[in-house]
C-alpha positions as CSV (number, residue, x, y, z in Angstrom):
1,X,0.0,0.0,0.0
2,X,2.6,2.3,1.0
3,X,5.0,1.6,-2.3
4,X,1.6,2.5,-4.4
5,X,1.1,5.8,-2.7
6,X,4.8,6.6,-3.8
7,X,4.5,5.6,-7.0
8,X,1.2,7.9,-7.5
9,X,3.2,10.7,-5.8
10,X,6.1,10.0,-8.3
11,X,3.3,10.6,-11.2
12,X,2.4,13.0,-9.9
13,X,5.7,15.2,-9.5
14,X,6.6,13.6,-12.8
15,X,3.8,15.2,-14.7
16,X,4.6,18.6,-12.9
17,X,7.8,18.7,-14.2
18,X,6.7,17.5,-17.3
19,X,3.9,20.4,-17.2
20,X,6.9,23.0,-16.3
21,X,9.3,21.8,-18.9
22,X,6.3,22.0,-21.8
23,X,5.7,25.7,-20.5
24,X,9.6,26.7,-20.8
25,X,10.2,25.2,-24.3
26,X,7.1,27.0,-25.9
27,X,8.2,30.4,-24.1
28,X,11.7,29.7,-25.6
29,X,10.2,29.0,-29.1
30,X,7.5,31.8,-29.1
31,X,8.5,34.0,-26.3
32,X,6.6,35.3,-23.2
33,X,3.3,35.7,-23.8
34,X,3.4,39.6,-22.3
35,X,3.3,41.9,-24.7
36,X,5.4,44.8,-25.2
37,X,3.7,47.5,-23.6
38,X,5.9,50.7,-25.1
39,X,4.4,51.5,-28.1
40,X,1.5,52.1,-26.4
41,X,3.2,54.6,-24.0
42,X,5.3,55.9,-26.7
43,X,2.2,56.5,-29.1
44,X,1.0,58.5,-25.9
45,X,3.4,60.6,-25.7
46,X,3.5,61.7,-29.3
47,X,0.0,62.8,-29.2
48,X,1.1,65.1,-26.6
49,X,4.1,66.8,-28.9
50,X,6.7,64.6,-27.5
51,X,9.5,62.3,-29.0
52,X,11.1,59.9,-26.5
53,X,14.3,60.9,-25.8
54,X,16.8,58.0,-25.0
55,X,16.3,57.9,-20.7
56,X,12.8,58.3,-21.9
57,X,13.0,55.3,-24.0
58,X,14.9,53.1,-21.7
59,X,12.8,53.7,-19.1
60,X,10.1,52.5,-21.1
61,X,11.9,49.4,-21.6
62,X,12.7,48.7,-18.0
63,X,8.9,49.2,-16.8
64,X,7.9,46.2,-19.6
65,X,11.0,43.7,-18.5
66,X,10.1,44.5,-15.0
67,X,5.9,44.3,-15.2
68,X,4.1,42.4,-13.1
69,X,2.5,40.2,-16.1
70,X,5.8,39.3,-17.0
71,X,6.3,36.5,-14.4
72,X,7.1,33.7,-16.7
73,X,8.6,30.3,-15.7
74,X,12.0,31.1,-17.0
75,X,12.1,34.8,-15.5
76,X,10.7,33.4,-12.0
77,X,13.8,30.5,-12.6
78,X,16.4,33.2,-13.2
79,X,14.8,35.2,-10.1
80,X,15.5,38.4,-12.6
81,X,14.7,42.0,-12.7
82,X,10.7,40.7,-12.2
83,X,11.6,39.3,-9.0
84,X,10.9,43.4,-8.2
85,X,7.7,44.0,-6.5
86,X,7.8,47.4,-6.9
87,X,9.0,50.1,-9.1
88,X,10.5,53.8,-8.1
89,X,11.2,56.6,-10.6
90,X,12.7,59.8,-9.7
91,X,14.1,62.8,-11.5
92,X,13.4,66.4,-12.1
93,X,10.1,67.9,-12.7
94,X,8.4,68.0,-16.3
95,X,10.8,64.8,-17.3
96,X,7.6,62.5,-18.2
97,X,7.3,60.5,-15.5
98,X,4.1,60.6,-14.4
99,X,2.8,60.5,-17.9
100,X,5.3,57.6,-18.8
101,X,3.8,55.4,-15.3
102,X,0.4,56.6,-16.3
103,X,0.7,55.1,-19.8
104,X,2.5,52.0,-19.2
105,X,-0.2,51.1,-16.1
106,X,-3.0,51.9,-18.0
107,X,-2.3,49.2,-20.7
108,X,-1.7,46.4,-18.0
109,X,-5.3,45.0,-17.6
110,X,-5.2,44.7,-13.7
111,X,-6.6,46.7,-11.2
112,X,-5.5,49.9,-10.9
113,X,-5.6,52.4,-7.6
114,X,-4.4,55.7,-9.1
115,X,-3.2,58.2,-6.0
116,X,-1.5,61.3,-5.8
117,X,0.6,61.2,-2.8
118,X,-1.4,63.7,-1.1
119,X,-4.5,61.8,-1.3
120,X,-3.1,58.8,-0.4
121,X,-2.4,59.6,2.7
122,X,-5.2,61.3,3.7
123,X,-6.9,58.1,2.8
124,X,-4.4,56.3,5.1
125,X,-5.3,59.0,8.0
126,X,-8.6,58.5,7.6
127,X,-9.0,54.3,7.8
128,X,-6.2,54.8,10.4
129,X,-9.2,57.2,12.5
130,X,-11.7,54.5,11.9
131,X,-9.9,51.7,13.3
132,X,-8.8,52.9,16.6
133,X,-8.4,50.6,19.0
134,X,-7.9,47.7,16.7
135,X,-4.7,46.0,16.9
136,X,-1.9,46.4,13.7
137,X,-4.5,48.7,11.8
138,X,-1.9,49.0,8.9
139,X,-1.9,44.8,8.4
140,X,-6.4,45.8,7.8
141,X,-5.2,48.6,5.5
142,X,-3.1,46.5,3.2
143,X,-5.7,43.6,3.2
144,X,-8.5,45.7,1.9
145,X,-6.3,47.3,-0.4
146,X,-5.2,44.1,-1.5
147,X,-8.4,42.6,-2.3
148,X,-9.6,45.7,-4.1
149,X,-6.3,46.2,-6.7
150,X,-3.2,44.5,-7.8
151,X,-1.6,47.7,-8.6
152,X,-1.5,50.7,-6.7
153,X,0.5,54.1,-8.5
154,X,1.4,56.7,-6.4
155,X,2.1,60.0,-8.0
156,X,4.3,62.7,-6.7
157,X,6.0,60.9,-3.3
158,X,7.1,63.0,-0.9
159,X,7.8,62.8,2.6
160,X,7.7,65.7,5.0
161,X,5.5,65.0,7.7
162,X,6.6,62.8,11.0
163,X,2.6,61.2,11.0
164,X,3.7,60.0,7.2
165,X,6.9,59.1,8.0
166,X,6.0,56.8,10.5
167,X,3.4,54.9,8.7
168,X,4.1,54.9,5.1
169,X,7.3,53.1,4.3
170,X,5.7,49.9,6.9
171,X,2.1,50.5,4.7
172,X,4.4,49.9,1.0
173,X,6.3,47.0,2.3
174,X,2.8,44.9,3.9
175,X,1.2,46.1,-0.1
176,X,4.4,44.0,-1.1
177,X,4.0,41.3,1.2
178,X,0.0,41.1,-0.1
179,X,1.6,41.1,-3.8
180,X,0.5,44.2,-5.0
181,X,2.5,45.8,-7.0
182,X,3.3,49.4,-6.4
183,X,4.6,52.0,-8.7
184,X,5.8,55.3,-7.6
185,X,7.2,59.1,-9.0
186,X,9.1,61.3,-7.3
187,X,11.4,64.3,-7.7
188,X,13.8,62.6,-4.7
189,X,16.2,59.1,-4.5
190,X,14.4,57.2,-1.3
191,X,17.6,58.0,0.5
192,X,16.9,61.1,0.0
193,X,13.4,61.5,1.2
194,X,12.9,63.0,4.8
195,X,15.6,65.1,4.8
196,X,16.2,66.0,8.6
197,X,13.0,64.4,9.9
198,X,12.0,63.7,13.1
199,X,12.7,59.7,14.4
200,X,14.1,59.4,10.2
201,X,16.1,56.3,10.9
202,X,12.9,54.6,11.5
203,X,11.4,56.1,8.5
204,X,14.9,54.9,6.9
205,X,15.0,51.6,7.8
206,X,11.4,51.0,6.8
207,X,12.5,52.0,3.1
208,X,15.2,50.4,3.2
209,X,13.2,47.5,3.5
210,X,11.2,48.5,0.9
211,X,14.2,49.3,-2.0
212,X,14.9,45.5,-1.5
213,X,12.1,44.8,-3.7
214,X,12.1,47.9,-5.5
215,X,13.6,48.9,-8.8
216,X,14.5,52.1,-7.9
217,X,15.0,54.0,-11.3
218,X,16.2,57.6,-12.1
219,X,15.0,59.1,-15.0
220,X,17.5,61.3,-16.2
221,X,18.5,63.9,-18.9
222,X,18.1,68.1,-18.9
223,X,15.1,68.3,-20.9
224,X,11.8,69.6,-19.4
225,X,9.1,69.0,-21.5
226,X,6.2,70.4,-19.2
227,X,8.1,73.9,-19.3
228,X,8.9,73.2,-23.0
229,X,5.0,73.0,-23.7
230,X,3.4,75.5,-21.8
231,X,6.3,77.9,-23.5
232,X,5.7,76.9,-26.7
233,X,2.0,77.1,-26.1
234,X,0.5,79.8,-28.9
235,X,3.9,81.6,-28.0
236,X,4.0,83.8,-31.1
237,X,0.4,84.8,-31.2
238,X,-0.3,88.3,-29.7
239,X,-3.7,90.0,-28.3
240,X,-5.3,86.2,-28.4
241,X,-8.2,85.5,-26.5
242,X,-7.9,82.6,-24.4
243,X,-10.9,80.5,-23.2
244,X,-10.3,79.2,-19.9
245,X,-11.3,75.6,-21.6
246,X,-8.0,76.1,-23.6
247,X,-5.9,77.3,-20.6
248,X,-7.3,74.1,-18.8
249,X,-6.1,71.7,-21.4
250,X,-3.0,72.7,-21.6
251,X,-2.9,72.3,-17.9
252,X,-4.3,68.8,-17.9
253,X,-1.7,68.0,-20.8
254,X,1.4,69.1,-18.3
255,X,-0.3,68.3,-15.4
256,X,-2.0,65.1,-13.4
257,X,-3.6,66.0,-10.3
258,X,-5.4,69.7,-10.8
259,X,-8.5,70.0,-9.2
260,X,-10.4,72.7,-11.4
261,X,-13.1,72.9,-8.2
262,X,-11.5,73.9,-6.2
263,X,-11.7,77.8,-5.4
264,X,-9.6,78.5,-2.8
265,X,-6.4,77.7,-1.2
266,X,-4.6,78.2,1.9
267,X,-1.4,80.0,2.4
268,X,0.0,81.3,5.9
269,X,-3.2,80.1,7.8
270,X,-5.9,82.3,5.4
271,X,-7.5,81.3,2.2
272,X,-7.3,83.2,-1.1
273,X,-9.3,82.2,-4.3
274,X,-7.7,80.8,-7.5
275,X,-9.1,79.0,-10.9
276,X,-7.0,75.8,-10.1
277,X,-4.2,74.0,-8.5
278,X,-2.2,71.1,-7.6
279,X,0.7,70.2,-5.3
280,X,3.2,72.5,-7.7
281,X,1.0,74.8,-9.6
282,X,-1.3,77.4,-9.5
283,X,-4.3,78.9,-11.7
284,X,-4.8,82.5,-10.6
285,X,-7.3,85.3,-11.9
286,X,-5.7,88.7,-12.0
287,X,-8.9,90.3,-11.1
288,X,-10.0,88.1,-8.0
289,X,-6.8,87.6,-6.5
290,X,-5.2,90.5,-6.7
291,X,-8.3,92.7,-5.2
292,X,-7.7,90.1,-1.9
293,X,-6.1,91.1,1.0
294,X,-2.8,89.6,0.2
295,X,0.9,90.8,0.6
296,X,4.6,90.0,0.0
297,X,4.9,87.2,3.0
298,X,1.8,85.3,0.8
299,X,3.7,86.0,-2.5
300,X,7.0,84.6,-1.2
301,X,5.4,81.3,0.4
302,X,3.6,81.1,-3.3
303,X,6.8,81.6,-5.5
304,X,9.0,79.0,-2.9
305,X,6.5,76.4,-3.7
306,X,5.4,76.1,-6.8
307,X,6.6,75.4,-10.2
308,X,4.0,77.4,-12.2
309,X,1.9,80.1,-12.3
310,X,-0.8,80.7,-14.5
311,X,-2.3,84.1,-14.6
312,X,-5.3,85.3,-16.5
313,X,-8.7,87.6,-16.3
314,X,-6.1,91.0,-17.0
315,X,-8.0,94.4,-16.7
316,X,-6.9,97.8,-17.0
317,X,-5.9,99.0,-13.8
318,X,-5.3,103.1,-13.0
319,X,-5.1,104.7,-9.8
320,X,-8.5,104.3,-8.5
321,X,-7.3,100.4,-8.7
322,X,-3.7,101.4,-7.7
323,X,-4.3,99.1,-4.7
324,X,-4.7,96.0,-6.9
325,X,-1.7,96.8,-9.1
326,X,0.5,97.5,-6.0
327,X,0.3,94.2,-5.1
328,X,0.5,92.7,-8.6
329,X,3.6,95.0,-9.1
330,X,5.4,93.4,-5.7
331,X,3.9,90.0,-6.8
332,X,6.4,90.1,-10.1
333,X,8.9,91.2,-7.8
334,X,9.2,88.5,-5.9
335,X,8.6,85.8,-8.8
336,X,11.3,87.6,-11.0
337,X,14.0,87.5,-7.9
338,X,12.7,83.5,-7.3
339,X,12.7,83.1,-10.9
340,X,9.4,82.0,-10.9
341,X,7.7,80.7,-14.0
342,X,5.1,82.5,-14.5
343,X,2.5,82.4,-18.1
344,X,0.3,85.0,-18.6
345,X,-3.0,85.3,-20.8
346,X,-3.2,88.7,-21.1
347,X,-5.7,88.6,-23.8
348,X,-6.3,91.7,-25.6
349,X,-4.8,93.4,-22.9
350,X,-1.5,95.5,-24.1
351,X,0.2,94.5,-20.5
352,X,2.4,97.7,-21.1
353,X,-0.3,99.7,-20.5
354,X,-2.1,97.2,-18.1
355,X,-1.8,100.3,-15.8
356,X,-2.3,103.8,-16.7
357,X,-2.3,105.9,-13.3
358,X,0.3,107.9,-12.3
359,X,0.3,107.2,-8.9
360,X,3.0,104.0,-9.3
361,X,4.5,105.4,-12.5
362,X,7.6,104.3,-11.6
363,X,7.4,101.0,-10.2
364,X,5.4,100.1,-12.9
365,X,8.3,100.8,-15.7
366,X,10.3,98.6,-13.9
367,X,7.5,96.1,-13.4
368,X,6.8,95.9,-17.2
369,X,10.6,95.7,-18.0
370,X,10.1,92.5,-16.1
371,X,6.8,90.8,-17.4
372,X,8.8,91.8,-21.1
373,X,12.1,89.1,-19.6
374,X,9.9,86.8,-17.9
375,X,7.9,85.9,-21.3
376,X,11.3,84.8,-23.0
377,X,12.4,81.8,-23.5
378,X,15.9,82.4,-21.7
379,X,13.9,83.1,-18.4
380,X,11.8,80.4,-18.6
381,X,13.9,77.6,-19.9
């Protein structure tokens, strides 16, 4: 009895193997049966004026070697580059690579939880509130995001707070553990993340954990193609009038995460309106903003944290209106010193005479010497 029950085991492991080996030789004769997914993304990004450049292009090629459909029999033999679990790209702003992830995730056919950093953590905040008093919350977390996605994409990483510090780098390495995939963007190397943080080597050792199944990836090269578009944008065309339904689609072209309802935003504890923004840009009207109660310290805060600045709604201003063009005027200031990108839709607006009183005669020729350099290329680029 015992000598049968081997022998059926035997069979068993026999046609396993046998299973296994039939599975390698057709992957070696007609390849793995994941697609290559660049075209797609390259396609993409041709629609939107670009041409891959070559870090472009290779990174292209490292998200499809490294996807999470590509877990053949031979690659999980090898225990290769899609052993990775994870995937991290970093590099300066406007270099493509939230557009590149967004692409490239978009033609996987898996279930998809598309965050901005932002948001995902307020998520995490909030299921973190509504399970007090439960024991290892974040192990709940992960499950339920586990069972709702195989893929989670976070857009825009970045670390400054203590309460994220001490939760996120455990939350990404339990979504691994669960096998869900995570990909990631950021402007900053993980080493690099938390710069002089409170209780960081926690926070460190947590992503340490995490970079061992992460391919962490920087995406290199000078070339900004977000700045590149928005300059280019109807550059040579003077006195156009601009529907805010344009200046929004050129800001959804450059731009992810901008939340065109929202009115306001907050800046040294008060609230100001605008027309749109996101983590590192901002929509504002001329007329609204400018008629607010707002001075130099709100400028400054504005201009250290932002990449962009979109201003539009331009009237005539003289010195009954002096007040509003004041604080425009100091507004430039403190952009031109930053060197601030700023675009303007002035319309049919002549900005040099955007202010006609005599009242600010002065600072306003210095002002419009300014708006004349900050519209040029060499400032910009």
């Amino acid at each position: 009895m015992i000598s049968r029950i081997k022998q059926i085991m035997r069979e068993i492991i026999d046609f396993g193997l046998l299973l296994i080996a039939i599975a390698i030789i057709l992957e070696l004769l007609y390849g793995p049966s994941t697609p290559f997914l660049g075209q797609n993304i390259i396609d993409n990004l041709k629609n939107q004026g670009i041409e891959p450049d070559l870090a472009q292009s290779n990174l292209i090629e490292e998200l499809n070697n490294t996807s999470p459909k590509n877990n053949t029999f031979i690659n999980k033999i090898k225990k290769n580059k899609s052993s990775f679990k994870s995937f991290y790209v970093w590099g300066d702003v406007g270099r493509g690579k939230t557009v590149i992830l967004k692409s490239f995730i978009k033609n996987l056919d898996l279930k998809v939880i598309d965050f901005h950093y932002i948001d995902f953590m307020q998520s995490i905040h909030n299921e973190l509130s509504s399970l007090s008093g439960i024991k290892n919350p974040l192990d709940h977390i992960a499950k339920s995001f586990s069972k709702k996605s195989e893929v989670i994409f976070i857009d825009e990483f970045q670390v400054e707070d203590i309460a994220d510090a001490m939760i996120v780098g455990n939350l990404l390495n339990q979504l691994i553990e669960r096998n869900v995939f995570v990909y990631i963007t950021s402007n900053a190397h993980p080493n690099e993340l938390y710069k002089d943080g409170l209780q960081r080597k926690k926070f460190q050792d947590s992503m340490k954990l995490f970079q061992k199944h992460a391919r962490v990836y920087e995406l290199d090269g000078d070339k900004d193609y977000r700045t590149r578009n928005i300059v280019n944008f109807n550059n040579n065309t003077k006195n156009k009038l601009y529907e805010d339904s344009e200046i929004a689609s050129l800001i959804e072209t450059n731009y992810q995460n901008v939340d065109f309802k929202i009115k306001k935003f907050q800046i040294n504890d008060r609230f100001f309106s605008c027309k749109a923004k996101c983590n590192n840009f901002l929509w504002l009207s001329f007329n609204n903003f400018f008629s607010e109660p707002n001075g130099n310290k709100d400028f400054i805060t504005i201009s250290e944290n932002v990449d962009w600045i979109f201003i539009s709604e331009f009237r005539h201003c003289d010195d009954e209106t002096a007040d509003i063009m004041r604080r425009f005027i100091s507004f430039i200031d403190i952009c031109y010193r930053d060197q601030t990108k700023v675009k303007f839709f002035f319309n049919d607006i002549d900005y040099e005479n955007l202010y006609s009183g005599v009242k600010l005669k002065i600072l306003w020729e210095r002002c419009c010497s300014r708006l004349i350099e900050m519209q040029t290329k060499e400032y910009l680029i």
